[in-house]
py3Dmol code that shows the C-alpha trace and the ligand (Angstrom):
import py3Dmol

protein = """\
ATOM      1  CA  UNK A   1       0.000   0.000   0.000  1.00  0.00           C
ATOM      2  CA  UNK A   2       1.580   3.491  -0.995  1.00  0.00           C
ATOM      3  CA  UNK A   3       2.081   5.262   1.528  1.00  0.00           C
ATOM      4  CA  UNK A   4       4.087   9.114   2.779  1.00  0.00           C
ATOM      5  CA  UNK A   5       7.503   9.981   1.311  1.00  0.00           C
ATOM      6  CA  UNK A   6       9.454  12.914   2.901  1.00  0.00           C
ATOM      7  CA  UNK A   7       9.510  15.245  -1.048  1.00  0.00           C
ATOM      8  CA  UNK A   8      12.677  16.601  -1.529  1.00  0.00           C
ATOM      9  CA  UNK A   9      13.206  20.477  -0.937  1.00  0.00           C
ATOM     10  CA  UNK A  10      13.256  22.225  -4.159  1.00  0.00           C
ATOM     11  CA  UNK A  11      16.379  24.200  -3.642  1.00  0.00           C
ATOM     12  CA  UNK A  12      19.173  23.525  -1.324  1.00  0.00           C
ATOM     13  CA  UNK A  13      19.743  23.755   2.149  1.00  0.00           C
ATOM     14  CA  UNK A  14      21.774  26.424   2.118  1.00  0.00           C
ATOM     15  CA  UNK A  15      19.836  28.249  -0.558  1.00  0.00           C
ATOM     16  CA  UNK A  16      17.514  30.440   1.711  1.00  0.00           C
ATOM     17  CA  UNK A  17      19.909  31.759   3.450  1.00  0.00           C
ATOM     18  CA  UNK A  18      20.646  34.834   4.844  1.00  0.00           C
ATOM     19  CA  UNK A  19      17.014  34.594   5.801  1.00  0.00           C
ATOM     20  CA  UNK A  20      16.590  30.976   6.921  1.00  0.00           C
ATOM     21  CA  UNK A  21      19.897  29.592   8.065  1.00  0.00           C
ATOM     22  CA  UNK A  22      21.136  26.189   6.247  1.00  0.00           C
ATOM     23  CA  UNK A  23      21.236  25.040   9.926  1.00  0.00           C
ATOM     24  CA  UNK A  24      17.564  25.411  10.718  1.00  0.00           C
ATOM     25  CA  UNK A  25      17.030  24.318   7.371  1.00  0.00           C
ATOM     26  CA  UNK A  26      18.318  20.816   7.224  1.00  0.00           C
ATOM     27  CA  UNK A  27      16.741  20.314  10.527  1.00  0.00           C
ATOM     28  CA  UNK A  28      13.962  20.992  10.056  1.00  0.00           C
ATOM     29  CA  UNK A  29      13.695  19.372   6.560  1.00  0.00           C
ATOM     30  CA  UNK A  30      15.449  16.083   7.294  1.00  0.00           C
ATOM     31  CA  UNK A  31      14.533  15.546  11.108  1.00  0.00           C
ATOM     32  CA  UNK A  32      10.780  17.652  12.281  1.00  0.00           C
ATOM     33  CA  UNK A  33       9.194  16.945   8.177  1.00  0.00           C
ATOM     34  CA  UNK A  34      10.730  13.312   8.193  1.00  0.00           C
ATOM     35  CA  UNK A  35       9.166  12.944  11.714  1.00  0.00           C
ATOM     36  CA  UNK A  36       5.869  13.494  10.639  1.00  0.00           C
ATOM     37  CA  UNK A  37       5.946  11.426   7.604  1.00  0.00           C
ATOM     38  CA  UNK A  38       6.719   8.551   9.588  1.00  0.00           C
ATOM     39  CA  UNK A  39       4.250   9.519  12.437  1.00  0.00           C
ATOM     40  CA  UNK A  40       1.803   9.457   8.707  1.00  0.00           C
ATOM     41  CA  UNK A  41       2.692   5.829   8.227  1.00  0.00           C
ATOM     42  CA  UNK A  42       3.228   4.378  11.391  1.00  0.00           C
ATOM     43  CA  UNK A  43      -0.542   5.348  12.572  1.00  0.00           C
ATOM     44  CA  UNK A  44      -1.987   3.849   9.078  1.00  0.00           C
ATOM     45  CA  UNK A  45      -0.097   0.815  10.113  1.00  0.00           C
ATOM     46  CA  UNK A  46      -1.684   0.713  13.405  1.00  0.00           C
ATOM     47  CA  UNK A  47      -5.175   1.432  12.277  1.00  0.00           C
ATOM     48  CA  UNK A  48      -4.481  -1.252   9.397  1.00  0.00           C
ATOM     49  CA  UNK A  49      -3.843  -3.386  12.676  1.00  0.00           C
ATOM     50  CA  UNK A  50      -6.906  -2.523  14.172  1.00  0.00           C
ATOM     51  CA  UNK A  51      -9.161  -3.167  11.151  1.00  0.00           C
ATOM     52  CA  UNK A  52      -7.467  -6.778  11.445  1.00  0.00           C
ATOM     53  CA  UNK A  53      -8.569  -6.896  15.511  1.00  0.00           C
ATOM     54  CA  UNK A  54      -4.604  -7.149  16.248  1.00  0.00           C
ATOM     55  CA  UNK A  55      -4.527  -3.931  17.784  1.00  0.00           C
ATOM     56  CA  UNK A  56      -6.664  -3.078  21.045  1.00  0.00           C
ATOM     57  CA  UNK A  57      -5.636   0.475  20.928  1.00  0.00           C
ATOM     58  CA  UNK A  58      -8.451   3.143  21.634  1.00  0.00           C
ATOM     59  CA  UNK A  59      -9.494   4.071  18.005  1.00  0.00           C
ATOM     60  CA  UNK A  60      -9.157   7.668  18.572  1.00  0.00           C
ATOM     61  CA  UNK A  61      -4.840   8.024  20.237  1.00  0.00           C
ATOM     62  CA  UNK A  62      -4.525   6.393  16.529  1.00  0.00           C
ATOM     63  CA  UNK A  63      -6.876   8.973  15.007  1.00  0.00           C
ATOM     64  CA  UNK A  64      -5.075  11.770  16.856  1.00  0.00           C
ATOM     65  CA  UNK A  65      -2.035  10.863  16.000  1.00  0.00           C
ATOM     66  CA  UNK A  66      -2.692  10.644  12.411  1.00  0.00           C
ATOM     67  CA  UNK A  67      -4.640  13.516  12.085  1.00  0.00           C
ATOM     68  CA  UNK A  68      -1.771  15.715  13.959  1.00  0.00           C
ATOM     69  CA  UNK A  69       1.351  13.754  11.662  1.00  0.00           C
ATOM     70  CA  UNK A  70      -0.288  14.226   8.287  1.00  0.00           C
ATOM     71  CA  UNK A  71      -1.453  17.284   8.677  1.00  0.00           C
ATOM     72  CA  UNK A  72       2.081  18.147   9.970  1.00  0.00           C
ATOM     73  CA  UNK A  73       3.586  16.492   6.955  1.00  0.00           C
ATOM     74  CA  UNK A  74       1.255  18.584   4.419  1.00  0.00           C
ATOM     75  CA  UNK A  75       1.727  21.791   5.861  1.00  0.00           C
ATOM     76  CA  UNK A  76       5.518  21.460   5.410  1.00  0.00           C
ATOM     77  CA  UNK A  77       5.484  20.337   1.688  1.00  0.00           C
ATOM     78  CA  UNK A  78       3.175  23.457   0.507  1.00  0.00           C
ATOM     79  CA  UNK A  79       5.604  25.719   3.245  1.00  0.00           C
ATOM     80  CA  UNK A  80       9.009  24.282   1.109  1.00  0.00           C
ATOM     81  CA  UNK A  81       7.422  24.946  -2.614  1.00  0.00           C
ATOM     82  CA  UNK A  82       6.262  28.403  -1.095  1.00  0.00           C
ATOM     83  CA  UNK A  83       9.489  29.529  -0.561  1.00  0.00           C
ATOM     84  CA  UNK A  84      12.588  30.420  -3.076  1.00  0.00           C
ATOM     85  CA  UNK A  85      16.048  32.110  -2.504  1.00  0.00           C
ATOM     86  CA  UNK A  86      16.415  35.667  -1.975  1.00  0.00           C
ATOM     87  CA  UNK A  87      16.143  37.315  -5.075  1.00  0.00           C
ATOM     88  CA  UNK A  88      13.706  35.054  -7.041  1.00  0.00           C
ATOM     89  CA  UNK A  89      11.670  34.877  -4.303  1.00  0.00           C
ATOM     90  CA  UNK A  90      10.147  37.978  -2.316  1.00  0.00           C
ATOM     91  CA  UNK A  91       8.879  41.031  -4.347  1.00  0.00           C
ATOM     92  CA  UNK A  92       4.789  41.073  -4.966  1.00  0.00           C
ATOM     93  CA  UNK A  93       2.367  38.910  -6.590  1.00  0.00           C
ATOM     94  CA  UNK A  94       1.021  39.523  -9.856  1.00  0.00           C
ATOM     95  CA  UNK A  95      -1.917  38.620 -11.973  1.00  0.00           C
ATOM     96  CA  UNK A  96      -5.200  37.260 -10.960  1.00  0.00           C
ATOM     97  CA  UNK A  97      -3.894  36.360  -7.450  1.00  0.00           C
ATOM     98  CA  UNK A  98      -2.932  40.584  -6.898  1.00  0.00           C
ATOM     99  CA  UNK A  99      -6.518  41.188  -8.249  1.00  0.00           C
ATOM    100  CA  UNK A 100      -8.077  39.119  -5.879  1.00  0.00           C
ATOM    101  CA  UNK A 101      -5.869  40.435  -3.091  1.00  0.00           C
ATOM    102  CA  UNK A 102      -6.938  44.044  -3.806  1.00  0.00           C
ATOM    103  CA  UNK A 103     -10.374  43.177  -3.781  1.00  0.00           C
ATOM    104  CA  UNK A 104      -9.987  40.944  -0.981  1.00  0.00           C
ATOM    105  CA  UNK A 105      -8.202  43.220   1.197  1.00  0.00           C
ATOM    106  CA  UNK A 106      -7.741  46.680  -0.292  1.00  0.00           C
ATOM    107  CA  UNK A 107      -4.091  46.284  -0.777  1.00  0.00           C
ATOM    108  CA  UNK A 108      -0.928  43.924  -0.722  1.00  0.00           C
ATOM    109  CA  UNK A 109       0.584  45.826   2.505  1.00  0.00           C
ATOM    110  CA  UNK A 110      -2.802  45.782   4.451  1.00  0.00           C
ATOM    111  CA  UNK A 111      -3.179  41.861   3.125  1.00  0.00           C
ATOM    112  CA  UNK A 112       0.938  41.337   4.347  1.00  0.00           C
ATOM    113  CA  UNK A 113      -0.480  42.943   7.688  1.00  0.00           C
ATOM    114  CA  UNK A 114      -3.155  40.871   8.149  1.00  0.00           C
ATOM    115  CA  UNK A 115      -1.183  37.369   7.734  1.00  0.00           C
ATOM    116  CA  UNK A 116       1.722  38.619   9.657  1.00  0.00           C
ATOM    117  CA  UNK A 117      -0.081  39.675  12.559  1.00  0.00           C
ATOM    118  CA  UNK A 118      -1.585  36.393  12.319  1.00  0.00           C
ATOM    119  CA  UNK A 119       1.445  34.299  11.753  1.00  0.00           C
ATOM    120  CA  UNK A 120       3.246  36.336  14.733  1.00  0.00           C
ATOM    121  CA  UNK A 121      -0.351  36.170  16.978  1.00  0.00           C
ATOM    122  CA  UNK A 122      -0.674  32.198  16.494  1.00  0.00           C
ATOM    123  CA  UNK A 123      -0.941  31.053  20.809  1.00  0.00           C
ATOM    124  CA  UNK A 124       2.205  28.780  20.973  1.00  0.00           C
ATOM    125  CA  UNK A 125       3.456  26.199  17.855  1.00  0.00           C
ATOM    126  CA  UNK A 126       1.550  26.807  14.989  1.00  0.00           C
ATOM    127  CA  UNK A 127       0.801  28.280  11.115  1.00  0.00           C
ATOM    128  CA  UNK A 128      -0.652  30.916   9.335  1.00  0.00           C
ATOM    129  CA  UNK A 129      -2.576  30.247   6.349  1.00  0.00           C
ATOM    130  CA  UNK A 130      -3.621  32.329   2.931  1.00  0.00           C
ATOM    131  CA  UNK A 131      -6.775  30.114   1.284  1.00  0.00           C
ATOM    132  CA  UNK A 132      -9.433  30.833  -1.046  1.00  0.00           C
ATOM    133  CA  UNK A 133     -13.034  29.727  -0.828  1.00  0.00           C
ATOM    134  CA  UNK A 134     -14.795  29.929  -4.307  1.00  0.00           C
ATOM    135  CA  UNK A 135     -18.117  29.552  -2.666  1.00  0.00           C
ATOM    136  CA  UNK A 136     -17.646  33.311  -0.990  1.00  0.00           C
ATOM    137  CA  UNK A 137     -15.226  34.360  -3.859  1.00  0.00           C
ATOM    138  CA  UNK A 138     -12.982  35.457  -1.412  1.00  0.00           C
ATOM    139  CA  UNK A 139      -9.516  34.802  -0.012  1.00  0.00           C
ATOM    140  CA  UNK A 140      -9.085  34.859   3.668  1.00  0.00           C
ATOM    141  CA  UNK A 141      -6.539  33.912   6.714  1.00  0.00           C
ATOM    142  CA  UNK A 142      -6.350  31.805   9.141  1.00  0.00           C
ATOM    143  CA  UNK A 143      -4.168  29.986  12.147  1.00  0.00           C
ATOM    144  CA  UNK A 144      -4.080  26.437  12.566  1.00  0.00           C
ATOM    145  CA  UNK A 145      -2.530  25.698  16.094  1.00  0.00           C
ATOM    146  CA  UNK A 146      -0.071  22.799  16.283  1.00  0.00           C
ATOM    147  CA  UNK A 147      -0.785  21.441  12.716  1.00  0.00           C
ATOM    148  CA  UNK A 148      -4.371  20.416  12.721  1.00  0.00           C
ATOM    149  CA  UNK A 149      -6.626  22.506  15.007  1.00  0.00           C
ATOM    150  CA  UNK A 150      -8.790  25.394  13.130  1.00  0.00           C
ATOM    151  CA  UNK A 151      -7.967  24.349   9.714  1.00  0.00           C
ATOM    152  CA  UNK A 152     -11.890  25.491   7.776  1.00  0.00           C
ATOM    153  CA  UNK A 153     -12.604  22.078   6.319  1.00  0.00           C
ATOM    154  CA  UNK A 154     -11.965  21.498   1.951  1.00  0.00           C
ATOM    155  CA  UNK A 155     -10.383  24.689   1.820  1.00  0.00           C
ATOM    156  CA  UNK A 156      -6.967  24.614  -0.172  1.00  0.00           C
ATOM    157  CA  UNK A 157      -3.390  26.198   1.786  1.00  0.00           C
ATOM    158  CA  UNK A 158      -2.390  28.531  -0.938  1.00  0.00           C
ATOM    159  CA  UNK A 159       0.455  30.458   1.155  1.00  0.00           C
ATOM    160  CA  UNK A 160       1.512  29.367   4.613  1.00  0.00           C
ATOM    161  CA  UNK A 161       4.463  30.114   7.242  1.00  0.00           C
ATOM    162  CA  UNK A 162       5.962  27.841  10.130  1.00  0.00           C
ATOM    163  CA  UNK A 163       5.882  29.274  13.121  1.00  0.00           C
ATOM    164  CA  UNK A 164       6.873  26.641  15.421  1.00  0.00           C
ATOM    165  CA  UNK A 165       9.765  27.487  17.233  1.00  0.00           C
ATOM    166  CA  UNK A 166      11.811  24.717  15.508  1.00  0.00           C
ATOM    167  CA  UNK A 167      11.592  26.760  12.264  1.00  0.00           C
ATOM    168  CA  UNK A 168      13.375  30.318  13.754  1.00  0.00           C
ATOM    169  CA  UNK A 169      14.666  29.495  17.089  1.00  0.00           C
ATOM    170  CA  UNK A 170      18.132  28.387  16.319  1.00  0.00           C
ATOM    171  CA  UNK A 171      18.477  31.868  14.305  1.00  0.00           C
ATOM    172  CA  UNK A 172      15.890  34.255  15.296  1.00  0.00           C
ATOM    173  CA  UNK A 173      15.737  33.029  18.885  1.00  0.00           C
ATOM    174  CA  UNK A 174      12.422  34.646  20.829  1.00  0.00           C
ATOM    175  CA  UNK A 175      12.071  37.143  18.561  1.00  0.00           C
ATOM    176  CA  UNK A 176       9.525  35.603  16.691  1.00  0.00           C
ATOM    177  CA  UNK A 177       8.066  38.755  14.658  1.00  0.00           C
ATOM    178  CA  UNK A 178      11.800  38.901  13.104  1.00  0.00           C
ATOM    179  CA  UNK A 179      11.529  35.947  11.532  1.00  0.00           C
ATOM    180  CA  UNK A 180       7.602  36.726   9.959  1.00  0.00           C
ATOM    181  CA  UNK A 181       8.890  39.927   8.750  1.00  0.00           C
ATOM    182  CA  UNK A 182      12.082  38.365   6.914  1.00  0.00           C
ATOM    183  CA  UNK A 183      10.023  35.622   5.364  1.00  0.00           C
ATOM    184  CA  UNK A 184       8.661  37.789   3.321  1.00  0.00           C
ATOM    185  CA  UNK A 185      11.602  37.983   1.323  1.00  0.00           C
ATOM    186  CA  UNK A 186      11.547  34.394   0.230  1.00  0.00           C
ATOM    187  CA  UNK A 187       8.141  33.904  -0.486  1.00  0.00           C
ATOM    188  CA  UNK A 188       7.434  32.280  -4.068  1.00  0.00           C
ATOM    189  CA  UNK A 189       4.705  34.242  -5.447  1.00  0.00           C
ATOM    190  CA  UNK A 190       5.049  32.467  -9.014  1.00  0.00           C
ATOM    191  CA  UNK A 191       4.184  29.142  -6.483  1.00  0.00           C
ATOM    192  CA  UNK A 192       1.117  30.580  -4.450  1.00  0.00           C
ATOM    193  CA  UNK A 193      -0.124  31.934  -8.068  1.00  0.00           C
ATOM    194  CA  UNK A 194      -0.127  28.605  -9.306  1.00  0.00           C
ATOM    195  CA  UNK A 195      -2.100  27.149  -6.331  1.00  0.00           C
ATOM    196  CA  UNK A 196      -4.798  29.928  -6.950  1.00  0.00           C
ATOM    197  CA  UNK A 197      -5.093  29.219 -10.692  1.00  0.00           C
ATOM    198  CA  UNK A 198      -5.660  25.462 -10.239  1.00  0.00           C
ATOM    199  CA  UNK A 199      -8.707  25.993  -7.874  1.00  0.00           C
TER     200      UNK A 199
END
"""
ligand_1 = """\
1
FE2
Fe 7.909 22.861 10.981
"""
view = py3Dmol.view(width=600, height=400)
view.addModel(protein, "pdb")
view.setStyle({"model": 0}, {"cartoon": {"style": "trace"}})
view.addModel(ligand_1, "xyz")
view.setStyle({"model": 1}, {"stick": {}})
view.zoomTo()
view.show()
């Protein structure tokens, strides 16, 4: 049964970098991400065990612990392909995604406002999160809290920040808001665009 690979990083460790150190990078990459992909399998396994009756575990520790691992794991592979080096990424959005952000929000710095305060607001480990909702027409944010609580059901993670301490600690230490306000500098716009179009 095919299950959750850990998808390689689409640039190199080193590549976002003066912004997000190659230290925090591989880290977090090849030991938190990798965690959570196996936490992915490991709880299918279990539940495929208790569809068999070989597993007496309560139904809903495995449920939990899926639920927080995958989520974990899906988070982190739009947050990679959301990012790219200094330089190519950064700058503004263009095309129908800056439209919809205008009308949306009135402008691209009140919109940056909006998620940052949200990203830096999030109560402990956490996200923020850019989606769209065709039903309303309209693009909002959101926090999830660890990697699974608050998520709006069916709603797609267009854009989408770490803020778990394991992703700015090691360089941005407490200062939290630091490392939001940096970010901006790597964000792939040409990625988020392309997550907007497909909807
Ligand atoms: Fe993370």
């Amino acid at each position: 049964m095919k299950k959750y690979d850990l998808p390689p990083l689409p640039y190199s460790y080193n590549a976002l970098e003066p912004i997000i150190s190659e230290q925090i990078m591989t880290l977090h990459h090849s030991k938190h991400h990798l965690a959570y992909v196996n936490g992915a399998n490991q709880a299918i396994d279990r539940l495929e065990k208790a569809r068999r009756g070989e597993n007496p575990e309560n139904i809903r520790s495995i449920l939990r612990d899926l639920s927080f691992n995958l989520s974990g794991h899906k988070l982190h592979a739009v947050f990679w392909t959301n990012m790219a080096p200094p330089g190519r990424g950064g700058g503004n959005p263009g095309g129908k995604l800056a439209d919809q952000i205008i009308k949306d929000f009135g402008s691209f710095e009140i919109f940056k406002k909006v998620f940052s305060d949200a990203a830096k607001n999030v109560e402990a480990s956490g996200w923020a999160v850019l989606t769209y909702d065709p039903e309303g027409d309209l693009l909002f944010v959101y926090q999830v809290e660890k990697h699974n609580l608050l998520h709006p059901p069916d709603l797609p993670v267009l854009l989408t920040i770490d803020v778990w301490e394991h992703a700015y600690y090691l360089q941005y230490k407490n200062d939290r808001g630091a490392y939001v306000d940096n970010w901006w500098n790597v964000v792939n716009w040409d990625d988020v665009d392309k997550r907007f179009s497909k909807i």
